[in-house]
C-alpha positions as CSV (number, residue, x, y, z in Angstrom):
1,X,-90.7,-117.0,21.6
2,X,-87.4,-115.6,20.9
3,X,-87.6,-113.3,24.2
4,X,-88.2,-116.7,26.2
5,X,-84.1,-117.6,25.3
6,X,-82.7,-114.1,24.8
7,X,-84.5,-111.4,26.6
8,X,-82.3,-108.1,25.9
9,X,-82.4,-109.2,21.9
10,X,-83.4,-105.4,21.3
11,X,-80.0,-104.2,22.7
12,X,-77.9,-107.1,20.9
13,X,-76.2,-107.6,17.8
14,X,-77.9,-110.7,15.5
15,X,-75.9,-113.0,13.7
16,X,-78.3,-115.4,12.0
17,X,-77.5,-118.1,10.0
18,X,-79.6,-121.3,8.5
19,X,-81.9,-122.8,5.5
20,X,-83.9,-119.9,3.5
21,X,-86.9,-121.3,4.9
22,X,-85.7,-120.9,8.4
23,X,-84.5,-117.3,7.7
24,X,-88.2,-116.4,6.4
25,X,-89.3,-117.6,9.5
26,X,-87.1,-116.3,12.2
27,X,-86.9,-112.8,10.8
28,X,-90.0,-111.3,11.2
29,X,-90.0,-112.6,15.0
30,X,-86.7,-110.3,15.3
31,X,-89.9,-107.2,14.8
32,X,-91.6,-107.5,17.5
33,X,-88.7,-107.3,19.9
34,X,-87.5,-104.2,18.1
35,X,-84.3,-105.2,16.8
36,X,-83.0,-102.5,14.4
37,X,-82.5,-104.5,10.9
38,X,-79.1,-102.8,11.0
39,X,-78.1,-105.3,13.5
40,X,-78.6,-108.2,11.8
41,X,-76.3,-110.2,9.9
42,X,-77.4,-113.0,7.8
43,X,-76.2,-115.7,5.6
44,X,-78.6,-118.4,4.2
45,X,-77.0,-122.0,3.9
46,X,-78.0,-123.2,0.2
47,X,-77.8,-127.0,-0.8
48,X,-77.2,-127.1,-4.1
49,X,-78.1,-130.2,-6.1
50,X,-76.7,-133.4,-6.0
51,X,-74.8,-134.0,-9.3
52,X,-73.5,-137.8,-9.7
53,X,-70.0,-137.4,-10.6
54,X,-67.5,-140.0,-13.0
55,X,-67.6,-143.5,-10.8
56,X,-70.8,-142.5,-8.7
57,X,-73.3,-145.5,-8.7
């Protein structure tokens, strides 16, 4: 799938951002390819709960 949009991934860097879940499901696709895991960079975005504060409804 990924080689359909980008296919020279195995020579490029990765930057890869997103949701855990999407991470989980976007790496192992980077395998088959053959991109070295030392070119990956990756940052998960985290939501963190919604707290009501002082004045909130």
């Amino acid at each position: 799938m990924i080689l359909g949009f980008v296919p020279n991934i195995a020579r490029a860097r990765v930057h890869l951002w997103g949701p855990t879940q999407m991470m989980a499901a976007v790496l192992p696709m980077l395998d088959g390819p053959g991109v070295d895991e030392g070119v990956i960079s990756t940052e998960d975005f985290v939501s963190l709960p919604f707290e009501p504060g002082p004045g909130c409804g």
